[in-house]
Predicted model as a PDB file, atoms N, CA, C, CB and O in Angstrom, pLDDT in the B-factor column:
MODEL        1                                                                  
ATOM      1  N   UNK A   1      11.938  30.236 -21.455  1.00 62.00           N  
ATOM      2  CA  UNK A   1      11.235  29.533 -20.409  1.00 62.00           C  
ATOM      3  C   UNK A   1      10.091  30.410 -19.893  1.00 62.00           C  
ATOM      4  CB  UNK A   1      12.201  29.145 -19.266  1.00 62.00           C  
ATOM      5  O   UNK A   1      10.202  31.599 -19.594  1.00 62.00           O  
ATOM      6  N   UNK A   2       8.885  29.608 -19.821  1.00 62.00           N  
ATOM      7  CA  UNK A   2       8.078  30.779 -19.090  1.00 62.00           C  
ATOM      8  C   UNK A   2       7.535  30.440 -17.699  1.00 62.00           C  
ATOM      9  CB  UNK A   2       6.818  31.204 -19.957  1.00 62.00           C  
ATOM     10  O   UNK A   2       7.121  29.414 -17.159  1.00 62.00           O  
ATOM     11  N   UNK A   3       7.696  31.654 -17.356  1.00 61.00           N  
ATOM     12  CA  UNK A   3       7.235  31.982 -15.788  1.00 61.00           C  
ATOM     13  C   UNK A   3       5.787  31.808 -15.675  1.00 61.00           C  
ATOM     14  CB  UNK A   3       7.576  33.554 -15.282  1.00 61.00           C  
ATOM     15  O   UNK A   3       5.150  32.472 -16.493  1.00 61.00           O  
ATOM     16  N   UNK A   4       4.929  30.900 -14.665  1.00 60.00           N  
ATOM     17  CA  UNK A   4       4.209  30.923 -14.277  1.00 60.00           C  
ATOM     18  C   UNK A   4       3.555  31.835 -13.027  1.00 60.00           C  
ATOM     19  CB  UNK A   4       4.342  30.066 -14.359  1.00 60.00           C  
ATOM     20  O   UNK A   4       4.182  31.691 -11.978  1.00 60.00           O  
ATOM     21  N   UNK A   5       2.895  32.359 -12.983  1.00 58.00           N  
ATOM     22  CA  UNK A   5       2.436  33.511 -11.953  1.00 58.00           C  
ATOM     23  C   UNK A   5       1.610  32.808 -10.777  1.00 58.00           C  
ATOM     24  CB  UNK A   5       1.412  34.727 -12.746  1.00 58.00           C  
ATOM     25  O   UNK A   5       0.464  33.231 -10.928  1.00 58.00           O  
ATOM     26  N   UNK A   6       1.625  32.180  -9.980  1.00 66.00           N  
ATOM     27  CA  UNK A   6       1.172  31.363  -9.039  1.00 66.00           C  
ATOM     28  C   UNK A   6      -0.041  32.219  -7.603  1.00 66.00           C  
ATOM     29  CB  UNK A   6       2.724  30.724  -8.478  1.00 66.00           C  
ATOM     30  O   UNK A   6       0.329  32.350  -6.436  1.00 66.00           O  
ATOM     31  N   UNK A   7      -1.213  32.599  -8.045  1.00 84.00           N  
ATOM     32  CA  UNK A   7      -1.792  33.464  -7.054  1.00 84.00           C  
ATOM     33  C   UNK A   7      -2.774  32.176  -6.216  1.00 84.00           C  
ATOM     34  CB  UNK A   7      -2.756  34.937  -7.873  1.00 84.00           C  
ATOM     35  O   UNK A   7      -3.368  31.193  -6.658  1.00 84.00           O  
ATOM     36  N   UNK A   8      -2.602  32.741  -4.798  1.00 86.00           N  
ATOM     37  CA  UNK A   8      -3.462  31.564  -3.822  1.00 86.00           C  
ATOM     38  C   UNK A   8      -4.607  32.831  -3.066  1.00 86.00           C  
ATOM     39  CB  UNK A   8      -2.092  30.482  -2.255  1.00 86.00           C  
ATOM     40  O   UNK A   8      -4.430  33.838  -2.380  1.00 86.00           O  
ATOM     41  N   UNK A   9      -5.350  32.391  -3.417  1.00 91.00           N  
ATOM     42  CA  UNK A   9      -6.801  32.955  -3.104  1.00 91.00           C  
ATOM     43  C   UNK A   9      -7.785  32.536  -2.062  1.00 91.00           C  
ATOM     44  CB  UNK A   9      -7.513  32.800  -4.169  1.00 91.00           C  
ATOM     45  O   UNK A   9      -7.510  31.374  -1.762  1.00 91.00           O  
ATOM     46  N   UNK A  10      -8.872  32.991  -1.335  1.00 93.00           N  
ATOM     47  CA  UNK A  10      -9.802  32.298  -0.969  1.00 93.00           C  
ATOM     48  C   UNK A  10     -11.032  31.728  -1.667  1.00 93.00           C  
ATOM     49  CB  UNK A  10     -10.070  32.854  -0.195  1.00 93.00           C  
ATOM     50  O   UNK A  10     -11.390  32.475  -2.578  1.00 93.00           O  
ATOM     51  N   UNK A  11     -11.688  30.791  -1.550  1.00 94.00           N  
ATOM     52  CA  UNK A  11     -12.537  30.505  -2.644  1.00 94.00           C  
ATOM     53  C   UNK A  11     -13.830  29.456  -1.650  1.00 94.00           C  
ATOM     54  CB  UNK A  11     -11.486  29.593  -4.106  1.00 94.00           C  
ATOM     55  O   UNK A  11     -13.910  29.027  -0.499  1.00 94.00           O  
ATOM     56  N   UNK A  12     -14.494  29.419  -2.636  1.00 96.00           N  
ATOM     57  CA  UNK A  12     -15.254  28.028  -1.621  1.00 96.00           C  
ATOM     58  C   UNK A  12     -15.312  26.780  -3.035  1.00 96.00           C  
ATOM     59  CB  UNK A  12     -17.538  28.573  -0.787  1.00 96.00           C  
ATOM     60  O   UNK A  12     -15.257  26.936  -4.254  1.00 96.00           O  
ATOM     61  N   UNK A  13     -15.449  25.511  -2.136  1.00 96.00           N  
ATOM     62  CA  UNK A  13     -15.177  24.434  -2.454  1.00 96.00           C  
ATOM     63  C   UNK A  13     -16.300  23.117  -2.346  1.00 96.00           C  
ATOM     64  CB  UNK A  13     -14.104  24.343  -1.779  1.00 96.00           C  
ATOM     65  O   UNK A  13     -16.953  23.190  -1.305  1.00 96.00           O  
ATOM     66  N   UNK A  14     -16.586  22.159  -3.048  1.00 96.00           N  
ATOM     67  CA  UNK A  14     -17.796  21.552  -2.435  1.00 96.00           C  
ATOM     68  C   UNK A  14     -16.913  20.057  -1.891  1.00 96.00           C  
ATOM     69  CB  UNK A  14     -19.302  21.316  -3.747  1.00 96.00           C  
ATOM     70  O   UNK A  14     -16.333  19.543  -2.847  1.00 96.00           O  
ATOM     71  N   UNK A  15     -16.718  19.308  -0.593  1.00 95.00           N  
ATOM     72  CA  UNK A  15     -16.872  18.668   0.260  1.00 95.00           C  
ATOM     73  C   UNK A  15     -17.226  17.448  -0.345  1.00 95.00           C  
ATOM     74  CB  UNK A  15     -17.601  19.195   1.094  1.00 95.00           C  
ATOM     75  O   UNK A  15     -18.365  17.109  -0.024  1.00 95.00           O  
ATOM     76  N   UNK A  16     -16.686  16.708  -1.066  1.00 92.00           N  
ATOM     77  CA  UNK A  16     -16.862  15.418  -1.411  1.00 92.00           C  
ATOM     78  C   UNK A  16     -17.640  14.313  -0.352  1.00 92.00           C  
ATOM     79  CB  UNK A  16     -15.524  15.018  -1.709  1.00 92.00           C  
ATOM     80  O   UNK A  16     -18.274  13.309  -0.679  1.00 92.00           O  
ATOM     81  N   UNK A  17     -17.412  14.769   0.842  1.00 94.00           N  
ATOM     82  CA  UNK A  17     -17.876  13.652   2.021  1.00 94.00           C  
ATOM     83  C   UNK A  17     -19.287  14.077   3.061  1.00 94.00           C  
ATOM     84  CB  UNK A  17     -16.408  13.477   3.160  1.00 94.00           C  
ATOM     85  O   UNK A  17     -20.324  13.425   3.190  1.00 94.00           O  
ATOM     86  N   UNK A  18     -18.969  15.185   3.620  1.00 94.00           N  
ATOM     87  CA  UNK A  18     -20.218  15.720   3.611  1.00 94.00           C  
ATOM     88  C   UNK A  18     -21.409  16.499   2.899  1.00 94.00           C  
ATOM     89  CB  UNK A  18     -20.066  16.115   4.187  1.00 94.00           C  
ATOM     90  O   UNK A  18     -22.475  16.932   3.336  1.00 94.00           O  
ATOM     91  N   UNK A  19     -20.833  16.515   1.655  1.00 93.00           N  
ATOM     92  CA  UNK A  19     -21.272  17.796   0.474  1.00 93.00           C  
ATOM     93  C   UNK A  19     -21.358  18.796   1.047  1.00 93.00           C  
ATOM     94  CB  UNK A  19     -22.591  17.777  -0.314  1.00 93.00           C  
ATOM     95  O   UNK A  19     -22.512  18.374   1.112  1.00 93.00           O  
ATOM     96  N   UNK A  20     -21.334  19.737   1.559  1.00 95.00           N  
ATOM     97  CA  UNK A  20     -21.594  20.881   2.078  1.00 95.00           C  
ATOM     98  C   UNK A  20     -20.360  22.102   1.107  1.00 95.00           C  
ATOM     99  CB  UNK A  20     -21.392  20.644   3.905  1.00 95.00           C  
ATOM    100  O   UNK A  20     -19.234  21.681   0.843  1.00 95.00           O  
ATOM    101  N   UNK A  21     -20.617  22.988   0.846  1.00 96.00           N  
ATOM    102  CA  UNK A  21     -19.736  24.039   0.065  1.00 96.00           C  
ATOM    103  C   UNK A  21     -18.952  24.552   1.209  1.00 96.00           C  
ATOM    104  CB  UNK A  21     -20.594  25.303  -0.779  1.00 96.00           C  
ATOM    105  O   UNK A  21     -19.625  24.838   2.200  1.00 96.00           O  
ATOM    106  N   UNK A  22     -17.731  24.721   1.284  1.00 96.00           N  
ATOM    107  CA  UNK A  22     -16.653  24.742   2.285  1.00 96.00           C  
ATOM    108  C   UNK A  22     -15.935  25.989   2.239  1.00 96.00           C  
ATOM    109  CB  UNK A  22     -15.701  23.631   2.102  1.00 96.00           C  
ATOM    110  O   UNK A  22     -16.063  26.130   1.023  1.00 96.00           O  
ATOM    111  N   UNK A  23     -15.374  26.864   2.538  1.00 96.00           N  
ATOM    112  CA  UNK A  23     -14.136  27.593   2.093  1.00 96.00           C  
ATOM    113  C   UNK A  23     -12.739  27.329   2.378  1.00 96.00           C  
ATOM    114  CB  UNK A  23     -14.239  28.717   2.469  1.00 96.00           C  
ATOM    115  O   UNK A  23     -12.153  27.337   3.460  1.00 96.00           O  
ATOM    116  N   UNK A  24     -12.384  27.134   1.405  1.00 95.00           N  
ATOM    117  CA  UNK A  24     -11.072  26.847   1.120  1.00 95.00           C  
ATOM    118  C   UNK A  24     -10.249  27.734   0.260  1.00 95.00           C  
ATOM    119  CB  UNK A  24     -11.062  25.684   0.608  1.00 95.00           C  
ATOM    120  O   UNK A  24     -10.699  28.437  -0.645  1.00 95.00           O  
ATOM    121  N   UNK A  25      -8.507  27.605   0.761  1.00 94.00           N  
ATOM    122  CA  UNK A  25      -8.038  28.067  -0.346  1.00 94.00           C  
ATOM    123  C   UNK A  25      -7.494  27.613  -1.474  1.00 94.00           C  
ATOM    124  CB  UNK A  25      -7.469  28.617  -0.094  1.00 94.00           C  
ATOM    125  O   UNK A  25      -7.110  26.451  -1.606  1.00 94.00           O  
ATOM    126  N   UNK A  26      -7.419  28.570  -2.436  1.00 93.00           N  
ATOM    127  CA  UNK A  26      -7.450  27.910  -4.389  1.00 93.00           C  
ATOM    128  C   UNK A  26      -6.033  28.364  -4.363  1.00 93.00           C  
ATOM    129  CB  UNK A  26      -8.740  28.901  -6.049  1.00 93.00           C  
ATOM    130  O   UNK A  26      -5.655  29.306  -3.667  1.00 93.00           O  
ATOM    131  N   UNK A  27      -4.988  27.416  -5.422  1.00 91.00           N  
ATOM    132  CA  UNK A  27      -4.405  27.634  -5.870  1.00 91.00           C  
ATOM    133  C   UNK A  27      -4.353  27.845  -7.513  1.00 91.00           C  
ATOM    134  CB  UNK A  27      -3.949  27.100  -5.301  1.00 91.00           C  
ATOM    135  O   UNK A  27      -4.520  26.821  -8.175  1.00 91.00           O  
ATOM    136  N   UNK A  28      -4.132  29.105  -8.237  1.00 88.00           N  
ATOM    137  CA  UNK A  28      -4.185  29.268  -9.290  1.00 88.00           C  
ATOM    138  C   UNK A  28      -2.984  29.450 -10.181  1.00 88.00           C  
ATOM    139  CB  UNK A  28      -4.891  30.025  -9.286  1.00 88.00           C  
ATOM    140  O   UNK A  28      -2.047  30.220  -9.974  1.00 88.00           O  
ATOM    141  N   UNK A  29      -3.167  28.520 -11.345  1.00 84.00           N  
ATOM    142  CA  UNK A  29      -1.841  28.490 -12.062  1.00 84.00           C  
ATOM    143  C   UNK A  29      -2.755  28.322 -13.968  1.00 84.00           C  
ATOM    144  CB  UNK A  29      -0.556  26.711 -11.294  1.00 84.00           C  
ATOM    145  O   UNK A  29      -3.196  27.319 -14.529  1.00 84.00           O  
ATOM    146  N   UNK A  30      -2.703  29.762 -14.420  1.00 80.00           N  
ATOM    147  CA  UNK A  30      -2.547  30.090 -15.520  1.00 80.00           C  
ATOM    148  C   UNK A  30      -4.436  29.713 -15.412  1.00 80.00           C  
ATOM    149  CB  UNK A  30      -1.215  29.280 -16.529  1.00 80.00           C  
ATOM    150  O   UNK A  30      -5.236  29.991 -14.519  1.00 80.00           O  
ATOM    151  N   UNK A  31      -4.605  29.078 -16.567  1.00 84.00           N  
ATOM    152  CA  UNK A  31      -6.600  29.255 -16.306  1.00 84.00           C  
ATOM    153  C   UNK A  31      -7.194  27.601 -15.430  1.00 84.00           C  
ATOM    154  CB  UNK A  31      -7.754  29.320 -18.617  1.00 84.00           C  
ATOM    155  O   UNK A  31      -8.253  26.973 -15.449  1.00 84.00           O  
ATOM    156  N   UNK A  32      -5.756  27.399 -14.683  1.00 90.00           N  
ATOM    157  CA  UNK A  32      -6.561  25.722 -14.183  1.00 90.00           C  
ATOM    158  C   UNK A  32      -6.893  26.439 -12.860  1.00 90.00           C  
ATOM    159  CB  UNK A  32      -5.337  23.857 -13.953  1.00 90.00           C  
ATOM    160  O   UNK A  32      -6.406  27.560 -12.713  1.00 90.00           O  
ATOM    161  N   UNK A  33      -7.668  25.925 -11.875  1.00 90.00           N  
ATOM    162  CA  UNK A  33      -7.916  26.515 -10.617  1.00 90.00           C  
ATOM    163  C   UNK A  33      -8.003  25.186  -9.985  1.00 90.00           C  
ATOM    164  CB  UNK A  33      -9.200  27.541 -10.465  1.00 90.00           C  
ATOM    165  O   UNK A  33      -8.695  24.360 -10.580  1.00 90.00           O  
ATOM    166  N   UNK A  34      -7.413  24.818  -8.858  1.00 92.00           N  
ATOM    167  CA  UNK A  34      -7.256  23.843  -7.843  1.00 92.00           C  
ATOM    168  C   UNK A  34      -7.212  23.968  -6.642  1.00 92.00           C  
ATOM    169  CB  UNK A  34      -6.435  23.305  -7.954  1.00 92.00           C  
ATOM    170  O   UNK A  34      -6.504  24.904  -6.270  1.00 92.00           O  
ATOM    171  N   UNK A  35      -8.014  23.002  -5.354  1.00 93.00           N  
ATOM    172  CA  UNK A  35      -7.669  23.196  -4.185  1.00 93.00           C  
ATOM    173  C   UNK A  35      -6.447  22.962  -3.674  1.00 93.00           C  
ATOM    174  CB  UNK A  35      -8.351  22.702  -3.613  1.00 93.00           C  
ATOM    175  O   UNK A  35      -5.948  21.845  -3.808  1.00 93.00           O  
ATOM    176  N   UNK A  36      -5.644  24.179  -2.878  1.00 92.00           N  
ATOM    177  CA  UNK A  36      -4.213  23.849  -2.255  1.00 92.00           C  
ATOM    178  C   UNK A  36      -3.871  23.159  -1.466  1.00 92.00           C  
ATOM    179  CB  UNK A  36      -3.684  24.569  -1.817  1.00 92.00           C  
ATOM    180  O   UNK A  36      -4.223  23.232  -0.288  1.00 92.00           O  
ATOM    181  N   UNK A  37      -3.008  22.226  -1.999  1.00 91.00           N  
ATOM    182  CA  UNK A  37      -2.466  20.856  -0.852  1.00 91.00           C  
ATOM    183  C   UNK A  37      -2.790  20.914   0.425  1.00 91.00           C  
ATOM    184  CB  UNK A  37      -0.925  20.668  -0.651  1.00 91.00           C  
ATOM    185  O   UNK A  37      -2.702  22.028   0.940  1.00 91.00           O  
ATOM    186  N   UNK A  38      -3.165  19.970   1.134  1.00 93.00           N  
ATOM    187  CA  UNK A  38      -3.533  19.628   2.803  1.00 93.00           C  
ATOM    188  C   UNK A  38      -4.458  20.775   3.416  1.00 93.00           C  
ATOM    189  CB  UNK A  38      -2.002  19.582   3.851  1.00 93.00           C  
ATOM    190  O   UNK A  38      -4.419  21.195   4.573  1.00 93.00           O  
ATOM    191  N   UNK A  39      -5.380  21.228   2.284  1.00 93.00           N  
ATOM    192  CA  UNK A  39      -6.364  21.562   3.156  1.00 93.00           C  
ATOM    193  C   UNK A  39      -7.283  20.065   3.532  1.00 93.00           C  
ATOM    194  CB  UNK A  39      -7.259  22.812   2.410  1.00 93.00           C  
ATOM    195  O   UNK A  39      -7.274  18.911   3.102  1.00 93.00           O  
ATOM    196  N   UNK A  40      -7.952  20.731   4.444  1.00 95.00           N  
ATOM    197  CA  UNK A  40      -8.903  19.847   5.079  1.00 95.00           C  
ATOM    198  C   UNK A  40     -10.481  20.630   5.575  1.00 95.00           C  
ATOM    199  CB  UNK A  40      -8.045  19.231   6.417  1.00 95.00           C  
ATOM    200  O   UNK A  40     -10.512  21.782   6.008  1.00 95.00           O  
ATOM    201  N   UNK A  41     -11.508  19.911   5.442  1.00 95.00           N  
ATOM    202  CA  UNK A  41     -12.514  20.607   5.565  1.00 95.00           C  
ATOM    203  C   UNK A  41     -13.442  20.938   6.569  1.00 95.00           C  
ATOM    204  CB  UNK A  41     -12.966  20.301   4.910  1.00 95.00           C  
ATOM    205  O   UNK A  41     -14.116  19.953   6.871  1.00 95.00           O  
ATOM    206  N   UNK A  42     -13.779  22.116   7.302  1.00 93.00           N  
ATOM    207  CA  UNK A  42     -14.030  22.561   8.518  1.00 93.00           C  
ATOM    208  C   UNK A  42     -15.452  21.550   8.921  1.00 93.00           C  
ATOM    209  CB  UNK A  42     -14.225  24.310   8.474  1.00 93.00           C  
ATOM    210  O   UNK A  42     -15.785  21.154  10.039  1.00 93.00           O  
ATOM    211  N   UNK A  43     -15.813  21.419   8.211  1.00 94.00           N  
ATOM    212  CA  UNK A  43     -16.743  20.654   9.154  1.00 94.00           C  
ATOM    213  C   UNK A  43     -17.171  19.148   9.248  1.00 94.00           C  
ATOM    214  CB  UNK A  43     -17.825  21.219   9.015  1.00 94.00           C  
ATOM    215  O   UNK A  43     -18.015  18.497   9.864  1.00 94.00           O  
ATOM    216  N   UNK A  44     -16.296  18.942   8.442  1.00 94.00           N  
ATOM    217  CA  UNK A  44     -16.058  16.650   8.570  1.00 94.00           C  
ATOM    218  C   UNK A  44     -14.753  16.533   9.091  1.00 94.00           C  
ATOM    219  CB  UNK A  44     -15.941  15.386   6.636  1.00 94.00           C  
ATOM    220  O   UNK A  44     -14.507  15.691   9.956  1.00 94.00           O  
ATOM    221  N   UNK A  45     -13.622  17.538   8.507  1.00 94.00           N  
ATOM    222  CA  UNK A  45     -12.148  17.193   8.606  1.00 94.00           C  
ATOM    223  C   UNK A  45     -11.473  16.147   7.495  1.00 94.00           C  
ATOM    224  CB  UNK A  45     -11.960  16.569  10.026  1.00 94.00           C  
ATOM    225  O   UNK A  45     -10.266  15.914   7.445  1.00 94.00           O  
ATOM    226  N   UNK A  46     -12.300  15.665   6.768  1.00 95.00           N  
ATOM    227  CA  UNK A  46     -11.659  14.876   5.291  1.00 95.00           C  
ATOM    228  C   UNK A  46     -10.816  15.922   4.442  1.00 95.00           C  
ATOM    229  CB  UNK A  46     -13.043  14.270   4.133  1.00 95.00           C  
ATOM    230  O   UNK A  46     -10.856  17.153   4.444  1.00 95.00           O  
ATOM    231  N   UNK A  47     -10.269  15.293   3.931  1.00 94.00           N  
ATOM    232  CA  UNK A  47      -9.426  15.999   3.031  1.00 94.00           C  
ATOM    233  C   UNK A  47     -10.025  16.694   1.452  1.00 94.00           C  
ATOM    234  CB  UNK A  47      -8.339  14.936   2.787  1.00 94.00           C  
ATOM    235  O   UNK A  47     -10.858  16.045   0.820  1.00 94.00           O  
ATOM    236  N   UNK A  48      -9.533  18.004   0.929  1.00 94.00           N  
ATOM    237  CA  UNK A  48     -10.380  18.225   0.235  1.00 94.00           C  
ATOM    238  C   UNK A  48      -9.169  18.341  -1.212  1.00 94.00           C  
ATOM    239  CB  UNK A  48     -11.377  19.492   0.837  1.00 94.00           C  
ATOM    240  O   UNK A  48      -9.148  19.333  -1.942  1.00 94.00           O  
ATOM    241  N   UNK A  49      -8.525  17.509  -1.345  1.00 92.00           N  
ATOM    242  CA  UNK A  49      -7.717  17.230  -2.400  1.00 92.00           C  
ATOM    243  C   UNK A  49      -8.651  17.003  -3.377  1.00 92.00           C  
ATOM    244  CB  UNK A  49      -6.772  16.160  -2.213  1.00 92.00           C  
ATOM    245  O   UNK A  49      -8.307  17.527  -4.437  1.00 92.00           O  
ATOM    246  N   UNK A  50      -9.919  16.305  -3.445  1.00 92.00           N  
ATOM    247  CA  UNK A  50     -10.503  15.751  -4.725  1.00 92.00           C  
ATOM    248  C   UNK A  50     -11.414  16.897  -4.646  1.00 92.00           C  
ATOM    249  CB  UNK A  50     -11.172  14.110  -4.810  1.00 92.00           C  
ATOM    250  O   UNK A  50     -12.255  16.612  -5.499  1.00 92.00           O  
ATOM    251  N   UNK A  51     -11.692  17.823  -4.224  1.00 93.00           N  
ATOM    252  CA  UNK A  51     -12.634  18.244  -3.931  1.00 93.00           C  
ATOM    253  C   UNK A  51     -13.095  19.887  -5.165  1.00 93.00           C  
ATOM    254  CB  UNK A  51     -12.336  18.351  -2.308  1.00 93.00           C  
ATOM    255  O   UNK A  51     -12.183  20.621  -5.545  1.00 93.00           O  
ATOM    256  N   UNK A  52     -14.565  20.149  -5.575  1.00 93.00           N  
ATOM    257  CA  UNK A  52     -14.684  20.481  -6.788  1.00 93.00           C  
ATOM    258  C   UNK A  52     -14.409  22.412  -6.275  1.00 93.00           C  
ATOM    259  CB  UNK A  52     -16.363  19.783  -7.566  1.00 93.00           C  
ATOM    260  O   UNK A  52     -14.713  22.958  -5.215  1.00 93.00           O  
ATOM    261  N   UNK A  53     -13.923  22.843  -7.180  1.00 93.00           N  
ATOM    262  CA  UNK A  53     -13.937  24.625  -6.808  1.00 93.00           C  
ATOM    263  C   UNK A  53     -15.332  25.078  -7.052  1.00 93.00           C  
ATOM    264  CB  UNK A  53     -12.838  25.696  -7.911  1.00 93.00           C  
ATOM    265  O   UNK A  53     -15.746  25.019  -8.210  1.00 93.00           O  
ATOM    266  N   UNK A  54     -15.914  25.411  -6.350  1.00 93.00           N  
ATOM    267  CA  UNK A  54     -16.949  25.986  -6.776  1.00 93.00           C  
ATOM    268  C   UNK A  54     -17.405  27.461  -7.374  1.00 93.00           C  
ATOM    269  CB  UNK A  54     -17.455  25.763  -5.959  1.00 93.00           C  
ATOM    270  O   UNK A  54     -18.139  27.935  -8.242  1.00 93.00           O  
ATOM    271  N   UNK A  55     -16.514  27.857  -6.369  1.00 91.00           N  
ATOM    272  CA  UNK A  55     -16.727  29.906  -6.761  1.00 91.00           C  
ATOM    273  C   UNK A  55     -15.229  30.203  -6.606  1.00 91.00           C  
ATOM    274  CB  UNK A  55     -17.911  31.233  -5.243  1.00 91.00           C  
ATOM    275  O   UNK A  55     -14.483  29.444  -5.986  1.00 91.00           O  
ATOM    276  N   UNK A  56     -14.820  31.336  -7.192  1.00 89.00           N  
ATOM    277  CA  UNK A  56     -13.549  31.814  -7.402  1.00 89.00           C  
ATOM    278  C   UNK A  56     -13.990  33.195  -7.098  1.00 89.00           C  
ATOM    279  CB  UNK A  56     -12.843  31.510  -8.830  1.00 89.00           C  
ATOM    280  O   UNK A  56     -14.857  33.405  -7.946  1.00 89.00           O  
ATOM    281  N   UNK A  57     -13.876  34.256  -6.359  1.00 84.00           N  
ATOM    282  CA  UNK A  57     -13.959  36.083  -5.994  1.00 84.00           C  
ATOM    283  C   UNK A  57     -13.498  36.305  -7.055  1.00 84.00           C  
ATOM    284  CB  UNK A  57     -13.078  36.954  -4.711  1.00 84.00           C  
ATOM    285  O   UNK A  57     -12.342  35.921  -7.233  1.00 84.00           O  
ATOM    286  N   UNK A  58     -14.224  37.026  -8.203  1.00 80.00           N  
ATOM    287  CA  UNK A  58     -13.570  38.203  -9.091  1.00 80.00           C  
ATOM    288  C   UNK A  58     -13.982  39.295  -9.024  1.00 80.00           C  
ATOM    289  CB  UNK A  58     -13.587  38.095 -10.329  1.00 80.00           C  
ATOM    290  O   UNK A  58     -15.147  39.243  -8.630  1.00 80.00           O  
ATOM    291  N   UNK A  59     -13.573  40.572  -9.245  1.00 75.00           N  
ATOM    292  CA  UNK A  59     -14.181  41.607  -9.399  1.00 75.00           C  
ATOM    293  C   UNK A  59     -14.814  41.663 -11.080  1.00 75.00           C  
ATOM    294  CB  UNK A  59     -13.176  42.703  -8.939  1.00 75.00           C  
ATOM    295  O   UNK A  59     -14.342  41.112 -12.074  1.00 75.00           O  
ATOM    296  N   UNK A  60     -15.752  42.330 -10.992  1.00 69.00           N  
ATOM    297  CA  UNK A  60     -16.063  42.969 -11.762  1.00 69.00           C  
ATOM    298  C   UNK A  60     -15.955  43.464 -12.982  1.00 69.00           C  
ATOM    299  CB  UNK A  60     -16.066  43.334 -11.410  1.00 69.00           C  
ATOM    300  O   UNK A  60     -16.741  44.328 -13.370  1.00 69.00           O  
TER     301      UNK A  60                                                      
ENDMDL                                                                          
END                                                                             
């Protein structure tokens, strides 16, 4: 069985309703990257379930 390694990050996100690029946090599982359940977005308050990842922090 394999173990999935589950890391939750900060990231920014783009805002389906107001478009605006948001920060949110990512949930990451293996190379898919997704926004984590019941966020909501600071400056409309819609939900950002559909909403696209835009940037992910990596180092270098």
């Amino acid at each position: 069985m394999k173990i999935l390694l589950e890391n939750h990050i900060q990231g920014l996100a783009h805002c389906p309703i107001c478009t605006h690029t948001v920060p949110a946090e990512i949930d990451l599982k293996g190379k898919y990257a997704r926004i984590a359940a019941g966020q909501k977005c600071p400056r409309c308050g819609s939900s950002l379930e559909v909403a696209v990842v835009i940037q992910i922090p990596e180092a270098a």
